[in-house]
C-alpha positions as CSV (number, residue, x, y, z in Angstrom):
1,X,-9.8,43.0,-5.0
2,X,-11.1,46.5,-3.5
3,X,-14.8,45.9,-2.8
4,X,-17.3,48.6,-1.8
5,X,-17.7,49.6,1.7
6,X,-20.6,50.6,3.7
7,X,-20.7,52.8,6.7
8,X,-23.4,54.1,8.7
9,X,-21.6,58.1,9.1
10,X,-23.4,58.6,12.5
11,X,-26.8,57.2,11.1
12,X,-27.2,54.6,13.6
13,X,-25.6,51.9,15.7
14,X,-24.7,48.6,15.1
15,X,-26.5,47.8,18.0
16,X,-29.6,49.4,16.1
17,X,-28.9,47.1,12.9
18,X,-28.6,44.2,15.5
19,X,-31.8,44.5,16.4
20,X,-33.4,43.5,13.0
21,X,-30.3,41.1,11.7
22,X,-33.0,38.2,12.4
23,X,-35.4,39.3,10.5
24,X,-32.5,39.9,7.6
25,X,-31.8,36.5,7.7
26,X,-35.0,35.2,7.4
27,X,-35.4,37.2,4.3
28,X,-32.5,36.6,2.9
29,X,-33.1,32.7,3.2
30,X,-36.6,33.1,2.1
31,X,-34.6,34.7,-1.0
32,X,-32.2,32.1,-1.3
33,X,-34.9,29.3,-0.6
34,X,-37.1,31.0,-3.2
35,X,-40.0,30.1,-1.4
36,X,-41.0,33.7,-1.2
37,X,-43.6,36.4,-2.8
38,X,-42.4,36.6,-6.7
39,X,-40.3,33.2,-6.2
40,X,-40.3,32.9,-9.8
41,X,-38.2,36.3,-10.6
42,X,-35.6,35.4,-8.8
43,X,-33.1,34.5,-12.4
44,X,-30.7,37.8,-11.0
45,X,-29.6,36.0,-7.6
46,X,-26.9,33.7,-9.0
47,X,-26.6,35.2,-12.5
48,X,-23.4,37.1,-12.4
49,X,-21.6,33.7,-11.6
50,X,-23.8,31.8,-14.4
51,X,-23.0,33.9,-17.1
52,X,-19.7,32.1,-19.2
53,X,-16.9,33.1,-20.7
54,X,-18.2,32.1,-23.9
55,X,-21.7,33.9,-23.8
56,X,-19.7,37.7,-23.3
57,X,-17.7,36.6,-26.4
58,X,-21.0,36.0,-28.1
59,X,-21.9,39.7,-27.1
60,X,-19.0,41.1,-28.1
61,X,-19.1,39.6,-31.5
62,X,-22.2,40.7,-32.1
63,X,-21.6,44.3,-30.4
64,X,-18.2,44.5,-32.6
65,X,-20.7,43.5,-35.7
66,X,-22.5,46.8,-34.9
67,X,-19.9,49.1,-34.3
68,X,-18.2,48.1,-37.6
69,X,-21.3,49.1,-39.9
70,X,-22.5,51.9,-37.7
71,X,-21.6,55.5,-36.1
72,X,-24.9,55.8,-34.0
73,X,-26.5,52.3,-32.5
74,X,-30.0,53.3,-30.9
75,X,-31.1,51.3,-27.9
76,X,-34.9,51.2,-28.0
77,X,-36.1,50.1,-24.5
78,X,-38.2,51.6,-21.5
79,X,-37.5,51.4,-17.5
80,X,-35.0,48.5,-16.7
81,X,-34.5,47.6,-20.4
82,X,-33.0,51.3,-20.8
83,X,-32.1,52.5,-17.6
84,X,-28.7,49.8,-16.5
85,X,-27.2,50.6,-19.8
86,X,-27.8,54.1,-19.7
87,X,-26.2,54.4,-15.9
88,X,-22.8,52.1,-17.1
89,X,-22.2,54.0,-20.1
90,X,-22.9,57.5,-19.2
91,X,-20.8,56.9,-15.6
92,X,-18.0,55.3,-18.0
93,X,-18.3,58.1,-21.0
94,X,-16.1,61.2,-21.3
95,X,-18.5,63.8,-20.2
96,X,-17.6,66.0,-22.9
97,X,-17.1,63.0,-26.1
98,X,-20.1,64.1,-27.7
99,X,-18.5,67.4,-29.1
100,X,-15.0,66.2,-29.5
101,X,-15.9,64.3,-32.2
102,X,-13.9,61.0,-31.6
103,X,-13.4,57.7,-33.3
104,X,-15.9,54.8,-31.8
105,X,-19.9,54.3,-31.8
106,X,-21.9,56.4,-29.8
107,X,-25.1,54.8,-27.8
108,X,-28.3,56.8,-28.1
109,X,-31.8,56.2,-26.5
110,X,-35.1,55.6,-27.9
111,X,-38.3,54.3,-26.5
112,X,-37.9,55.3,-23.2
113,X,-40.9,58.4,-23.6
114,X,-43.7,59.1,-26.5
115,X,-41.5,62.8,-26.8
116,X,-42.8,63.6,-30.4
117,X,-40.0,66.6,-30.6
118,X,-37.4,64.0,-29.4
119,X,-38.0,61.4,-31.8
120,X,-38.2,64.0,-34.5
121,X,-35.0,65.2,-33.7
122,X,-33.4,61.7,-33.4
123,X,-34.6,61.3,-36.9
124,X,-33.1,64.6,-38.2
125,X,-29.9,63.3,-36.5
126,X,-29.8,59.7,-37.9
127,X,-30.7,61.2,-41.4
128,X,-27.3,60.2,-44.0
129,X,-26.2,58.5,-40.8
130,X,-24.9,54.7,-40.5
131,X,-27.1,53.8,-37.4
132,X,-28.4,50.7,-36.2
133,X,-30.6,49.9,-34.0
134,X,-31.0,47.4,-30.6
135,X,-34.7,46.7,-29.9
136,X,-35.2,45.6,-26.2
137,X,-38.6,44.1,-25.4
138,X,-40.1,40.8,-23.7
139,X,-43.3,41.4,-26.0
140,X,-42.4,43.3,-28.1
141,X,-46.0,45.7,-28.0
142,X,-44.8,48.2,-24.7
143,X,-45.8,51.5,-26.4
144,X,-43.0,53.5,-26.1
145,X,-40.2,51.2,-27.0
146,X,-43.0,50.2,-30.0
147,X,-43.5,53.6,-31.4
148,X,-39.5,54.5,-31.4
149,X,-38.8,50.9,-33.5
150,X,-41.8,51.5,-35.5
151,X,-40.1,54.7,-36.8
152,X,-36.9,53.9,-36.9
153,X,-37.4,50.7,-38.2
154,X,-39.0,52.3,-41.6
155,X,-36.4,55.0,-41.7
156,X,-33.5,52.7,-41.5
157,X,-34.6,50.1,-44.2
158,X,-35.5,53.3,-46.2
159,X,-31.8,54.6,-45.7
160,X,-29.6,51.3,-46.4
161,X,-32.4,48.9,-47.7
162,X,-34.4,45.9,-46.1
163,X,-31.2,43.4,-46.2
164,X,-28.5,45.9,-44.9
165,X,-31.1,46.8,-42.0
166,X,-31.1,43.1,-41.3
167,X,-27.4,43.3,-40.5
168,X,-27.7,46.2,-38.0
169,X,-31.0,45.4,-35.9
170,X,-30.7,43.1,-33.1
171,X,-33.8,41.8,-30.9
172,X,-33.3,41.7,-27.5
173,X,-36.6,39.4,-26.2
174,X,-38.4,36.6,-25.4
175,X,-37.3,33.4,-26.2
176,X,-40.3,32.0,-27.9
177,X,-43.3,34.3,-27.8
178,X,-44.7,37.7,-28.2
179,X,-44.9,39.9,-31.0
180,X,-41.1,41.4,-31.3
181,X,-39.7,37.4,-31.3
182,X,-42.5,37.0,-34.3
183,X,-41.1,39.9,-36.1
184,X,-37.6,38.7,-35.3
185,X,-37.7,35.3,-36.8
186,X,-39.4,36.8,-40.1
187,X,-36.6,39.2,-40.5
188,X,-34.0,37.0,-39.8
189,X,-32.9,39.4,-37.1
190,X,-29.7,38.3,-34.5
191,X,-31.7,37.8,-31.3
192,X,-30.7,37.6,-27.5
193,X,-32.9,36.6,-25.0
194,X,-34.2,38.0,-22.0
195,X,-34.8,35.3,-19.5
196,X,-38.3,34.6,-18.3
197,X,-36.9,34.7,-14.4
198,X,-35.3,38.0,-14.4
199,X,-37.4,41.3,-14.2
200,X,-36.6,44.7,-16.1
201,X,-34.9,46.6,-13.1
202,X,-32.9,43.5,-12.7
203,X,-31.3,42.8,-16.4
204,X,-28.7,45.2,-16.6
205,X,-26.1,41.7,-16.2
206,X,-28.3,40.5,-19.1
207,X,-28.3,41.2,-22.9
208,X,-30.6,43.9,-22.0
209,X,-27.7,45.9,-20.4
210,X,-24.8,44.2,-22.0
211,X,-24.9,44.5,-25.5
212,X,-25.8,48.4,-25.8
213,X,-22.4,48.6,-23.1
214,X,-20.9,46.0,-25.1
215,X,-21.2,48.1,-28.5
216,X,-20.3,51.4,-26.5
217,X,-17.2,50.2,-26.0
218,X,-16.6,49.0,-22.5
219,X,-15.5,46.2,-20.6
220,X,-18.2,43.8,-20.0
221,X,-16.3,40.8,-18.8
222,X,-15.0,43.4,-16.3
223,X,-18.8,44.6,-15.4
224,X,-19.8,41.0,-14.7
225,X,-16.8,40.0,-12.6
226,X,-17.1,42.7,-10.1
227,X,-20.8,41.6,-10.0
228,X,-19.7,38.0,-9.7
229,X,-17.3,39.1,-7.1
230,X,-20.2,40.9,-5.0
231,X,-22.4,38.1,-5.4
232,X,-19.7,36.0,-2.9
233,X,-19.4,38.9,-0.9
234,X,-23.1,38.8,0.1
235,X,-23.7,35.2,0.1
236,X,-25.8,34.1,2.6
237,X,-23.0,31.6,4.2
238,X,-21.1,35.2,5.0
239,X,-21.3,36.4,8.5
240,X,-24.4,39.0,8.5
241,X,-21.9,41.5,10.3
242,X,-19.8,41.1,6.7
243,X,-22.4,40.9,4.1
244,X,-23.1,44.3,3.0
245,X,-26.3,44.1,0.7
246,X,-27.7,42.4,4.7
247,X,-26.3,45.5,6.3
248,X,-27.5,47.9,3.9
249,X,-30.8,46.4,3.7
250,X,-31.0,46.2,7.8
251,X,-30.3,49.7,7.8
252,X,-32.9,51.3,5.7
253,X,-35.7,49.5,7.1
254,X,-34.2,50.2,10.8
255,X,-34.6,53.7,9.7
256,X,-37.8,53.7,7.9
257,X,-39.6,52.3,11.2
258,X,-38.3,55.0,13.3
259,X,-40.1,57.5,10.7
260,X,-37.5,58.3,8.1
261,X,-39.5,57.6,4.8
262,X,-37.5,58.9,2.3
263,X,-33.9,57.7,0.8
264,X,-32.0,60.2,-1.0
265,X,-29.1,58.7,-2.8
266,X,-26.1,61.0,-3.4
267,X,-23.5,61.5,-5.5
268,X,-20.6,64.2,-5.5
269,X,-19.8,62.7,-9.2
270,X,-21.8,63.8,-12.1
271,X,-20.8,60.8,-14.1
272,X,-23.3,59.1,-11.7
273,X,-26.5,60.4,-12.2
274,X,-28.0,57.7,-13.9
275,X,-26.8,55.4,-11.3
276,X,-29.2,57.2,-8.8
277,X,-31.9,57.1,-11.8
278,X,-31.1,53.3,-12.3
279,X,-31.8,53.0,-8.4
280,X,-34.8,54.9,-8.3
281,X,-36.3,52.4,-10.4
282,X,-34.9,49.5,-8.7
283,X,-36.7,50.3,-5.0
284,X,-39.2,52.6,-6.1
285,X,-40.5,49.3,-8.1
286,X,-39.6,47.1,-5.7
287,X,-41.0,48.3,-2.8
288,X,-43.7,50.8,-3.3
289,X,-46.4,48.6,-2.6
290,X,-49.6,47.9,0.3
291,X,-49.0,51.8,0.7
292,X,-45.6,51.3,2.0
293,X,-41.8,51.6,0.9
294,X,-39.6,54.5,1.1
295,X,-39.5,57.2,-1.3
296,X,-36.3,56.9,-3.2
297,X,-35.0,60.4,-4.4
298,X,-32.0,61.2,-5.2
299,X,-29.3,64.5,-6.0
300,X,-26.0,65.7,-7.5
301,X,-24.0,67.5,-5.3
302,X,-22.0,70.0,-4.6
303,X,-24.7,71.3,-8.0
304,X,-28.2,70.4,-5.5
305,X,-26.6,71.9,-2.7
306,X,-27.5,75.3,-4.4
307,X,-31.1,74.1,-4.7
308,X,-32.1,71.4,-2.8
309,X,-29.3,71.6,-0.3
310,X,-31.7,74.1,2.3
311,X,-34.8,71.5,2.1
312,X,-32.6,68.6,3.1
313,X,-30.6,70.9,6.3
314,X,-34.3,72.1,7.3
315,X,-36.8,70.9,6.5
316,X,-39.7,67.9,7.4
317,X,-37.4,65.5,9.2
318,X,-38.5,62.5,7.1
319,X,-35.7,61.7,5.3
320,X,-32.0,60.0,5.6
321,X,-29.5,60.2,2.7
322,X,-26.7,57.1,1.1
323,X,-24.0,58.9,-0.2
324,X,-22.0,57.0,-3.0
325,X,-18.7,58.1,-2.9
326,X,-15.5,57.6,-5.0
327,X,-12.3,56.9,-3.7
328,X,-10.1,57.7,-6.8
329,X,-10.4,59.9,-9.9
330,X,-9.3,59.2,-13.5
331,X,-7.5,62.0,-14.1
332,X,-5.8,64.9,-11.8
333,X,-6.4,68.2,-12.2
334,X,-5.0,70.9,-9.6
335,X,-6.0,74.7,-8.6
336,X,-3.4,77.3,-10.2
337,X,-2.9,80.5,-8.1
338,X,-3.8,83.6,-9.2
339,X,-1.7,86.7,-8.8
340,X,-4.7,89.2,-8.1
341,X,-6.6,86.8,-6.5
342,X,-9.7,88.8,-6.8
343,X,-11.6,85.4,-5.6
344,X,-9.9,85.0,-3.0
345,X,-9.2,81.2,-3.9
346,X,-5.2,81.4,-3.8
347,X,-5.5,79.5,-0.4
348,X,-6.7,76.6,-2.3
349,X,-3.9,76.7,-5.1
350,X,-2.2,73.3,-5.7
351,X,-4.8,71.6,-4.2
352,X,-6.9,69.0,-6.2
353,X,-10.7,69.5,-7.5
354,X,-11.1,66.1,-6.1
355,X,-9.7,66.8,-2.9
356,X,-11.7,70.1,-2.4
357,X,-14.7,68.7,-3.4
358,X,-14.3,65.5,-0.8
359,X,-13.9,68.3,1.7
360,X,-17.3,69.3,0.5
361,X,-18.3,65.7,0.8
362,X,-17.9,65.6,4.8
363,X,-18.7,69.1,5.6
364,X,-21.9,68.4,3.9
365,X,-22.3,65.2,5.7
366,X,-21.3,66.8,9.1
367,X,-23.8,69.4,8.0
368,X,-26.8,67.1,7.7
369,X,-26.1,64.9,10.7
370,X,-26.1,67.5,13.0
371,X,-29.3,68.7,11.0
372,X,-31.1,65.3,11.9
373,X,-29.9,64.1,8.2
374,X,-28.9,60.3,8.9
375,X,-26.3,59.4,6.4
376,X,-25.4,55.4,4.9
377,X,-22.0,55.9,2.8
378,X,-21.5,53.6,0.1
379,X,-17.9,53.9,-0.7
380,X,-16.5,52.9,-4.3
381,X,-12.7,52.4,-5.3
382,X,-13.7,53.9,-8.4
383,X,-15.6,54.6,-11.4
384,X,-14.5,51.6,-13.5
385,X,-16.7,48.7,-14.8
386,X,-15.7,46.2,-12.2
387,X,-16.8,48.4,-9.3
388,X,-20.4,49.4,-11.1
389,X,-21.0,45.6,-11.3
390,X,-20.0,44.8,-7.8
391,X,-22.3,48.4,-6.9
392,X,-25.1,46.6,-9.4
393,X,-25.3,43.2,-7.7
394,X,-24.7,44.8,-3.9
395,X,-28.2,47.2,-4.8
396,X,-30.0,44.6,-6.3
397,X,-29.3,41.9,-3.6
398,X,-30.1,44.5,-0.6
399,X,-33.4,45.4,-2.2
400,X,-34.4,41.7,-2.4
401,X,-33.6,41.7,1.3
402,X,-35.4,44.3,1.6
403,X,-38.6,43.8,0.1
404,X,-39.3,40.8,2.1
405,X,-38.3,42.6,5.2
406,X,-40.9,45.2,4.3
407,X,-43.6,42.3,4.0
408,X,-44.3,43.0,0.0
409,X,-43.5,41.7,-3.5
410,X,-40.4,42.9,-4.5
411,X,-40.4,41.5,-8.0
412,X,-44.2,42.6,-9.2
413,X,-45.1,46.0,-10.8
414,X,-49.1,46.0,-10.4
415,X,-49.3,49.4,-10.1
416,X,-47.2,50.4,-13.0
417,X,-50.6,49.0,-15.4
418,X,-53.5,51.6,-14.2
419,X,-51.7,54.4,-16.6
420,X,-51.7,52.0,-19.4
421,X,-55.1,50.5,-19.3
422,X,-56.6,54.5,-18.9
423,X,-54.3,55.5,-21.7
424,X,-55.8,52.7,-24.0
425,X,-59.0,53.4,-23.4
426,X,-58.5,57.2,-24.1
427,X,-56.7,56.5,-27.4
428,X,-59.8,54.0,-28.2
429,X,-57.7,50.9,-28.3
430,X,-59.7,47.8,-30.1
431,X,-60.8,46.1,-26.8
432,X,-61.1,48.3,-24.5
433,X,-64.5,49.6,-25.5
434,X,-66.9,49.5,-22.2
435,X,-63.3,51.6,-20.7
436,X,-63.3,54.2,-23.3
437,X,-67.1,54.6,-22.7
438,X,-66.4,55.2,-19.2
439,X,-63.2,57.1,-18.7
440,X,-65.1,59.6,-21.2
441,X,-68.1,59.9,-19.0
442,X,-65.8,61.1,-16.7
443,X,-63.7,64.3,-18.6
């Protein structure tokens, strides 16, 4: 098995990482214990080596069901219930197999914004389309995800009739209550269910993430075992000076105290942007609490380095960077010479994209070290199903670490309510009246 790697590139010494590992064990048992803030999210820890053999079959079936009857399956979901499917299949997809026009089911996204030009044009698309649709929600009343299956909902039933529609809508959701498991049972819709103990930002490993990758056409047994694989690998019997997610997790908050407050995750592979999005989430979540947590930012190199690239060699020095790297490429694609070689490039001929643009990976990191840049690298055999899980569980793991290290909640999202309740009470909802009155008195 090829595992990820971590390295610290100059960032810090182990001594450095030493000097906390007590307080990352006492985190991660208060984790394992789950005797901790948010004790009762904690469904993620041991999932990857709960979920059976038969349960993926389930999710195939059921994505295979889909893919049969439709060209376009939507996902309707917001933050976690969008983001972990998004990042596996767009890290997995042909870059380009949009407009070659191949055989298979393509994945779209709904839900995930109130964009009245992009659900218009979503419409226009699915219009004399075979589409389905996955509706992923614990209640099944978020707005976003609510106004997309509201929509779609109508136009699909419109398009192939109530009892076709039936056959190609899929609840993801609660188990017993709220108002999507209500609608669900009326209909007669296939449902999956999210488990009460795992949070948004940590279902991708559940049918939140695995049936829209399932019906996409990847791996998922694959996905899962890497994770499963990872969750060994960073089991709290393993030697702290072995266990990654401890060593990652040490790390960050070794450098956050000595005044680096923002994480910028890099990539030098554009096939994972959403992986860096997914993460964003994950700690931004997780840890921005109390008034503390780092920033998590993230960029897509070489492309930022024409953009962002000055801020990060010169400016505030506030920040560190974790650089995901990829050992191996798919494919191989060399430089051909040139015989005017007007751009002057024929010194590079018969090299490999890959292996100039690794060159670019540690002159860049060379770059920002000696520019007071600390950099983490995260190193990744490749970009295959198994490895995102085993990347999946290693983040999510760390950031549970983490949290506690940092002294908050990692598994609560207070914050993420204040939009909603002023954006109720400007759109007049029924029961928030006396809020309405007030937020008025205020424009």
């Amino acid at each position: 098995m090829e595992k990820i790697s971590l390295s610290y590139e100059k960032a810090l010494t182990d001594a450095q990482v030493q000097s906390v590992a007590a307080e990352a064990l006492a985190a991660q048992k208060t984790l394992h214990a789950g005797n901790g803030k948010g004790n009762d999210f904690l469904g993620w820890l041991h999932l990857p080596s709960s979920i059976t053999p038969e349960f993926l079959d389930e999710v195939e079936q059921v994505a295979a069901n889909l893919r049969k009857r439709c060209e376009i399956v939507v996902a309707i979901g917001i933050g976690g219930s969008y983001l972990g499917a998004k990042m596996v299949i767009e890290a997995l997809s042909d870059s380009f197999a949009a407009y070659k026009g191949g055989k298979g089911t393509q994945v779209l996204f709904a839900g995930q914004n109130i964009g009245e030009d992009y659900l218009y044009e979503l419409q226009e698309l699915l219009r004399g389309k075979q589409f389905g649709l996955i509706n992923i929600s614990k209640s099944g009343t978020t707005t976003e995800p609510a106004i997309a299956f509201r929509l779609l909902k109508k136009q699909l039933e419109e398009q192939v009739g109530k009892e076709e529609a039936r056959n190609r809508i899929v609840a993801v959701t609660d188990a017993a209550r709220g108002a999507l498991r209500k609608l669900a049972d009326m209909e007669g819709y296939k449902t999956f269910v999210i488990p009460d103990n795992v949070g948004g930002r940590f279902s991708v490993l559940t049918p939140v993430g695995l049936l829209p990758i399932a019906v996409a056409g990847f791996d998922i047994k694959q996905l899962v075992g890497g994770a499963a694989d990872m969750e060994k690998a960073c089991d709290e019997s393993v030697p702290a000076a072995e266990n990654p997610a401890l060593r990652y997790a040490s790390a960050r908050n070794v450098l956050y105290r000595s005044g680096k407050k923002v994480e910028i995750l890099v990539n030098f592979n554009p096939k994972l942007h959403f992986l860096a999005e997914w993460w964003k989430q994950l700690y931004g979540e997780s840890e921005g609490k109390e008034h503390k947590g780092i920033f998590p930012a993230s960029v897509d190199f070489t492309t930022d380095l024409h953009s962002m690239g000055q801020w990060i060699q010169d400016g505030e020095r506030t920040i560190f960077e974790t650089v995901v790297s990829v050992k191996n490429m798919k494919h191989t694609l060399a430089i051909p010479s040139d015989d005017e070689n007007l751009d002057g490039l024929n010194f590079l001929a018969g090299k490999r994209i890959d292996g100039v643009n690794k060159m670019a990976e540690l002159g860049t990191q060379i770059a920002h070290v000696d520019g007071g840049v600390p950099n983490l690298k995260i190193e990744i055999p490749a970009v295959t199903e198994y490895c995102l899980g085993q990347l999946i569980y290693f983040f999510e793991k760390a950031c549970g670490i983490s949290g506690y290290m940092l002294g908050v909640n990692p598994f609560d999202q207070p914050g993420v309510e204040a939009y909603k309740k002023n954006m109720f009470a400007l759109l007049d909802k029924p029961g928030y009246e006396a809020e309405s009155k007030a937020i008025k008195a205020r424009l």
